[in-house]
VMD Tcl script that builds the backbone (N, CA, C; Angstrom):
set m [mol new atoms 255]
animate dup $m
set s [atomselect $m all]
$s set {name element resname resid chain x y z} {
  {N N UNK 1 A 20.007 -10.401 16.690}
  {CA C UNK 1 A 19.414 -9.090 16.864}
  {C C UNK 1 A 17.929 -9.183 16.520}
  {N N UNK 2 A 16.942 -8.746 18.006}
  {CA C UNK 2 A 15.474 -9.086 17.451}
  {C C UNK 2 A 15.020 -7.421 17.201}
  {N N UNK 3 A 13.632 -7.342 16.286}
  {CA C UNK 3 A 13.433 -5.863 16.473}
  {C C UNK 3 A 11.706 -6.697 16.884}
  {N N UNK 4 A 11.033 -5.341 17.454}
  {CA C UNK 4 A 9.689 -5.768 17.983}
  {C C UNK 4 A 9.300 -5.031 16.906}
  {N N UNK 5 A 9.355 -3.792 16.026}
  {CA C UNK 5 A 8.912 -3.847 14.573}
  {C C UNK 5 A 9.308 -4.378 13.692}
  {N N UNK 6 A 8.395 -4.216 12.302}
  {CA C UNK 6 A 9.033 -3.972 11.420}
  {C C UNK 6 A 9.751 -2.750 10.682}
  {N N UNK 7 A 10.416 -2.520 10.129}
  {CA C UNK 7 A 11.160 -1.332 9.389}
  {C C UNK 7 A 9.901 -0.843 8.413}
  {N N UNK 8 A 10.428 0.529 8.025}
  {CA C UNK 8 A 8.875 0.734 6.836}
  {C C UNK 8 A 9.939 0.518 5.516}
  {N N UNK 9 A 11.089 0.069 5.439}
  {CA C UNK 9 A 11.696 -0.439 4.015}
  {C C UNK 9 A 10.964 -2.138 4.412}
  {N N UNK 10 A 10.450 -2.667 4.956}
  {CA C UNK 10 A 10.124 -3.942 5.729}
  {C C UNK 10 A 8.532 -3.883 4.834}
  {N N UNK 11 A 8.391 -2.807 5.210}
  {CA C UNK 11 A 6.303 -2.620 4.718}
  {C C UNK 11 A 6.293 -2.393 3.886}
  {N N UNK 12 A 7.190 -1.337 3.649}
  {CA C UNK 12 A 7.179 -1.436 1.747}
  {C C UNK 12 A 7.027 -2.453 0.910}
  {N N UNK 13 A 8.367 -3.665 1.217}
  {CA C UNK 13 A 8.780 -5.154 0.749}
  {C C UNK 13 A 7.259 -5.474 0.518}
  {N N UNK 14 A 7.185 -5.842 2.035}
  {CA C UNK 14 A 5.780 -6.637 2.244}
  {C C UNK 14 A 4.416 -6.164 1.516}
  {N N UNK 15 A 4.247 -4.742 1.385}
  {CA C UNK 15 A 2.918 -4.439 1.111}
  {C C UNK 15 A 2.975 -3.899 -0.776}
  {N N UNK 16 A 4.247 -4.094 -1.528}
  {CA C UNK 16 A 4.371 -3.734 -2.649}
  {C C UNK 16 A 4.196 -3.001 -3.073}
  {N N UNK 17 A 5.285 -1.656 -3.066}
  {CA C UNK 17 A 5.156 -0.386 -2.908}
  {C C UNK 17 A 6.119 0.050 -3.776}
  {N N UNK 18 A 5.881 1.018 -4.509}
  {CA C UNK 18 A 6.210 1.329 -5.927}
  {C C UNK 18 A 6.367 3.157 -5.880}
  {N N UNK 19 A 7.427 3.695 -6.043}
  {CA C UNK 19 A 7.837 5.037 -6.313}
  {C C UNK 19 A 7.923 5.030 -7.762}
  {N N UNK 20 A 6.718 6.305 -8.136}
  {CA C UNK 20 A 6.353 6.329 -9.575}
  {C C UNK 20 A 6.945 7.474 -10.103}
  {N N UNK 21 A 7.525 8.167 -11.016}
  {CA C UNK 21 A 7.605 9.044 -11.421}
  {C C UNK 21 A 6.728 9.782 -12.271}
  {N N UNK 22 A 6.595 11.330 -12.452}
  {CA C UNK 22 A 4.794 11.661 -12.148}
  {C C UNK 22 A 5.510 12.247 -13.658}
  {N N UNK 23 A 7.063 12.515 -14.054}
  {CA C UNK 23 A 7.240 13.678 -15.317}
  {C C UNK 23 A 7.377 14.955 -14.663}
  {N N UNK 24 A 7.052 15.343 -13.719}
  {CA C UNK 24 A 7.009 16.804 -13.267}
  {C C UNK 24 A 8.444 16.714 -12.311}
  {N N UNK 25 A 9.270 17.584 -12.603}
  {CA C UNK 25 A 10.830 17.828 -12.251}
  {C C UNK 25 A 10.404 19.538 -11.530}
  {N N UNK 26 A 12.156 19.036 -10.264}
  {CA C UNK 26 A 12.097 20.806 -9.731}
  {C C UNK 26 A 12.401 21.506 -10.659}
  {N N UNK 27 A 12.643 22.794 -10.137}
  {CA C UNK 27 A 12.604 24.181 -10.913}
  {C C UNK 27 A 14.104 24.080 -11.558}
  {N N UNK 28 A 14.941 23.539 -10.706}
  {CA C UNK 28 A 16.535 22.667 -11.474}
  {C C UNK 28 A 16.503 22.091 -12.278}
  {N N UNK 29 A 15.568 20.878 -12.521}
  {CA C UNK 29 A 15.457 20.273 -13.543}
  {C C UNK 29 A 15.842 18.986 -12.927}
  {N N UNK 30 A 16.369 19.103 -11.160}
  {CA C UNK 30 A 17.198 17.667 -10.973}
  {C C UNK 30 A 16.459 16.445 -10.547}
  {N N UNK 31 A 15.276 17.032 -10.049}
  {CA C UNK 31 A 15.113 15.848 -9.101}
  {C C UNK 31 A 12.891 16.146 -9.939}
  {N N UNK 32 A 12.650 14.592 -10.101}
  {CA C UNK 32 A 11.459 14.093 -10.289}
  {C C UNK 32 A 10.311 14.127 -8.887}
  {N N UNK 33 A 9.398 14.324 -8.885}
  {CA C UNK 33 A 8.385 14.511 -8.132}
  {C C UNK 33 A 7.800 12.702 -8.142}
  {N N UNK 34 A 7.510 12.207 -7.760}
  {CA C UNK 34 A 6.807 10.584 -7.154}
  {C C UNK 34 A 5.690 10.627 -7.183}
  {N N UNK 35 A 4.849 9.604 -7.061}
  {CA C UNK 35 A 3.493 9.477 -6.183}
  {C C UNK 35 A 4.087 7.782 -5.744}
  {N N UNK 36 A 3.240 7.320 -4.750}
  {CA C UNK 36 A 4.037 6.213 -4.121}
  {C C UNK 36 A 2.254 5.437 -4.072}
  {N N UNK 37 A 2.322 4.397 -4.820}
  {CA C UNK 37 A 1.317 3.119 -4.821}
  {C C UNK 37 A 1.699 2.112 -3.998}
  {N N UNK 38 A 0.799 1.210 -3.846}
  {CA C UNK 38 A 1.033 -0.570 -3.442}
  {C C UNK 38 A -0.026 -1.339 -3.630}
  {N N UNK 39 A 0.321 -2.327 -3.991}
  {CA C UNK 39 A -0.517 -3.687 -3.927}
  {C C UNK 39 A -1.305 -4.026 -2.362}
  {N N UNK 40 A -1.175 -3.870 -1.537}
  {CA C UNK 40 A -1.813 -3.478 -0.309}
  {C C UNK 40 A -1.135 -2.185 0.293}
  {N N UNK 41 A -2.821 -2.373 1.346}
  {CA C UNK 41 A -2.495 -1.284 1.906}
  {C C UNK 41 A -1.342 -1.245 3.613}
  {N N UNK 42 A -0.965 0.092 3.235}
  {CA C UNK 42 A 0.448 -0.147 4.534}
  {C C UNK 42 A -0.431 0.114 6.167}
  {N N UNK 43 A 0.214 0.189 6.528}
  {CA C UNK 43 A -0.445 -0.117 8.336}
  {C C UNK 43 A -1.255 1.475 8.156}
  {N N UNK 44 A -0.786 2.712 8.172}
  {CA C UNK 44 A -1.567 4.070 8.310}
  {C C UNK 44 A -3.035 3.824 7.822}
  {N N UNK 45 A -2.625 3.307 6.150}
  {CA C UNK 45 A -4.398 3.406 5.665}
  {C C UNK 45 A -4.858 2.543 5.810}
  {N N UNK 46 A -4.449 1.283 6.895}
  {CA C UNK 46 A -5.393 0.159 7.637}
  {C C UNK 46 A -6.545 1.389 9.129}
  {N N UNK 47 A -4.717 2.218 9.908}
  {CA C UNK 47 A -5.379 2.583 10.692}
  {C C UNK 47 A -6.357 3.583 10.519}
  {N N UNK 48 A -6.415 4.441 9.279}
  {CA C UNK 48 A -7.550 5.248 8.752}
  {C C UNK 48 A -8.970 4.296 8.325}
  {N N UNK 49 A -8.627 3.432 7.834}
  {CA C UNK 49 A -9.645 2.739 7.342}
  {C C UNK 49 A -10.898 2.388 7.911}
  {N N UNK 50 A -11.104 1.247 7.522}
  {CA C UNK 50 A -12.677 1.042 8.487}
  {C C UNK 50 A -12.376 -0.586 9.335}
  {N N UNK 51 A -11.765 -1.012 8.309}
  {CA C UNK 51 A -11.266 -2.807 8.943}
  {C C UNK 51 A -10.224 -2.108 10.022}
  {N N UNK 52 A -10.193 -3.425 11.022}
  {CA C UNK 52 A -9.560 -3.450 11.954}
  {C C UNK 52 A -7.803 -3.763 11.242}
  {N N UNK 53 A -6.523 -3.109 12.334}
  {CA C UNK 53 A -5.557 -3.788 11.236}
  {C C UNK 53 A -4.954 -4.395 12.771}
  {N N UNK 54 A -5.866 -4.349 14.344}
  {CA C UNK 54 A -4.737 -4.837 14.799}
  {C C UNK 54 A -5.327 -6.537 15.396}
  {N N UNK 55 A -6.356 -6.880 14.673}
  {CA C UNK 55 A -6.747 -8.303 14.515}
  {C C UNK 55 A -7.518 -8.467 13.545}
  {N N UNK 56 A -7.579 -9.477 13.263}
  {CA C UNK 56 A -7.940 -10.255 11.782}
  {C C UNK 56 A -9.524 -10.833 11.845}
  {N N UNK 57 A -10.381 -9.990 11.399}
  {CA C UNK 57 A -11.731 -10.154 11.788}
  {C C UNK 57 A -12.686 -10.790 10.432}
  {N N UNK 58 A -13.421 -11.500 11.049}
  {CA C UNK 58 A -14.606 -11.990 9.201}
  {C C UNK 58 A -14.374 -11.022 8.153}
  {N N UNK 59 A -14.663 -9.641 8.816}
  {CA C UNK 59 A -14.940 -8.264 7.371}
  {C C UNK 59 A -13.451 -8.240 6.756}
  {N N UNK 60 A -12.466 -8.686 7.829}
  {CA C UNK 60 A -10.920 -8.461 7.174}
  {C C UNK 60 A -10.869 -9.643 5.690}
  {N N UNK 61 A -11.053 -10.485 6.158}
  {CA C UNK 61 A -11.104 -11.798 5.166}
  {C C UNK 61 A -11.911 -11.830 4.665}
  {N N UNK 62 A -12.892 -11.401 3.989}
  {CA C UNK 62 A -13.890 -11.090 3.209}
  {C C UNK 62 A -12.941 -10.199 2.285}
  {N N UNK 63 A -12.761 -8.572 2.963}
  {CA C UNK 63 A -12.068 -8.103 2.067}
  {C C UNK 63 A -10.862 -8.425 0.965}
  {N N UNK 64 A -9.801 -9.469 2.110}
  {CA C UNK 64 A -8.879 -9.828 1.696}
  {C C UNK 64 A -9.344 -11.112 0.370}
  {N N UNK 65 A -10.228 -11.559 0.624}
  {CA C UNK 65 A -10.491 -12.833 -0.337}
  {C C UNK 65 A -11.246 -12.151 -1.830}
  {N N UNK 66 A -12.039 -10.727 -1.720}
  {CA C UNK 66 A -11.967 -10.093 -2.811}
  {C C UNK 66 A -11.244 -9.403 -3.668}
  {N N UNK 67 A -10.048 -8.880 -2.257}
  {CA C UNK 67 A -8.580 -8.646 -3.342}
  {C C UNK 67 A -7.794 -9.407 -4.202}
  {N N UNK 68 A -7.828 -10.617 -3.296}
  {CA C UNK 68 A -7.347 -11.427 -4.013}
  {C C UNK 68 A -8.448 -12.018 -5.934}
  {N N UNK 69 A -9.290 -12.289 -5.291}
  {CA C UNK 69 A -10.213 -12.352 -6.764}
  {C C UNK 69 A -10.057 -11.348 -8.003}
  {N N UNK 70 A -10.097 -9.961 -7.490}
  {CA C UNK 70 A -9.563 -9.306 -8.313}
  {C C UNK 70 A -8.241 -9.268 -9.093}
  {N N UNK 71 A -7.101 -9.790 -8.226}
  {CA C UNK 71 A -5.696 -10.084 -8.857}
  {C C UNK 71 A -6.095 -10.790 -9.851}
  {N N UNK 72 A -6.437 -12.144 -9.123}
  {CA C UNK 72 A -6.988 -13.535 -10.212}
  {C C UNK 72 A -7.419 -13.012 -11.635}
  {N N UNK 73 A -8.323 -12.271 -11.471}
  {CA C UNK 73 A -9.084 -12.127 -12.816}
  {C C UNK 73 A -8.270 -10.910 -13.463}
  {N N UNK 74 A -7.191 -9.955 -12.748}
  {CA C UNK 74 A -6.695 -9.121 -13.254}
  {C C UNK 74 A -7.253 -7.639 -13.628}
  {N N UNK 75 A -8.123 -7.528 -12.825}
  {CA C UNK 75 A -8.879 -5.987 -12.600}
  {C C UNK 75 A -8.180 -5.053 -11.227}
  {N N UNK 76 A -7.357 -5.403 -10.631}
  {CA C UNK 76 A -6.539 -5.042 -9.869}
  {C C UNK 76 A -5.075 -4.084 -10.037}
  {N N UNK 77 A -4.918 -2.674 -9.866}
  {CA C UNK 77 A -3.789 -1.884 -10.001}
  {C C UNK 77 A -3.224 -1.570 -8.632}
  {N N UNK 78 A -2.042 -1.674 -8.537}
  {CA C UNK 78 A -1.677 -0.742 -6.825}
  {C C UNK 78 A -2.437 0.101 -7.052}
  {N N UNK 79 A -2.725 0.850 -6.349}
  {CA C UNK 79 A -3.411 1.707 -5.456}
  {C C UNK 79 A -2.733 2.652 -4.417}
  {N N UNK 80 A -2.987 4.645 -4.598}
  {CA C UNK 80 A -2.145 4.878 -3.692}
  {C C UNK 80 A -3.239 5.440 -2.302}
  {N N UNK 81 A -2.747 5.853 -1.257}
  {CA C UNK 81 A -3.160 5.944 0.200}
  {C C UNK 81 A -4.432 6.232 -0.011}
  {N N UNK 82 A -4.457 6.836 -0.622}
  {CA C UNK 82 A -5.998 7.547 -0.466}
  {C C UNK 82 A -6.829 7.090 -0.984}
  {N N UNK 83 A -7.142 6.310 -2.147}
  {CA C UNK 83 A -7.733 5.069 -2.130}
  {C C UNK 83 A -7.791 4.032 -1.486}
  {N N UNK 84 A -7.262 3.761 -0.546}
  {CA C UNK 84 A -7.169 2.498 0.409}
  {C C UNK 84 A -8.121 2.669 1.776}
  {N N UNK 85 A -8.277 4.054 1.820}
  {CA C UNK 85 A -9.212 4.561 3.175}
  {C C UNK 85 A -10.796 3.627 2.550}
}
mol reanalyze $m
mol bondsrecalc $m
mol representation Tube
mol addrep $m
């Protein structure tokens, strides 16, 4: 079985994506409110962005080789959507 996507439980995996709990519960008391981070960014805030996400250009790898530096040295947090624009 081939798929021509990926799944977004697929992008999640891949882009390290984290459902946070914020403390703030419904008016029930049952259910927690989220904010949703990742270690990269998922395909939307590529396509908002300014880098290209549907080829891999100098400015892409530039960027990507400073993310990575940042891991390295450990100044790096996921990050959610709206920081990624």
């Amino acid at each position: 079985y081939w798929h021509e996507f990926l799944t977004d439980h697929e992008l999640d995996i891949l882009c390290g994506v984290y459902h946070i709990g914020t403390g703030v519960y419904t008016s029930d008391g049952k259910d927690e409110q989220t904010r949703t981070v990742s270690w990269w960014p998922l395909p939307h805030a590529w396509a908002r962005g300014s880098l290209s996400y549907q080829a891999w250009t100098p400015q892409c790898e530039e960027w990507y080789q400073k993310r990575l530096e940042h891991f390295e040295k450990g100044v790096f947090l996921p990050t959610n959507t709206r920081k990624w624009r």
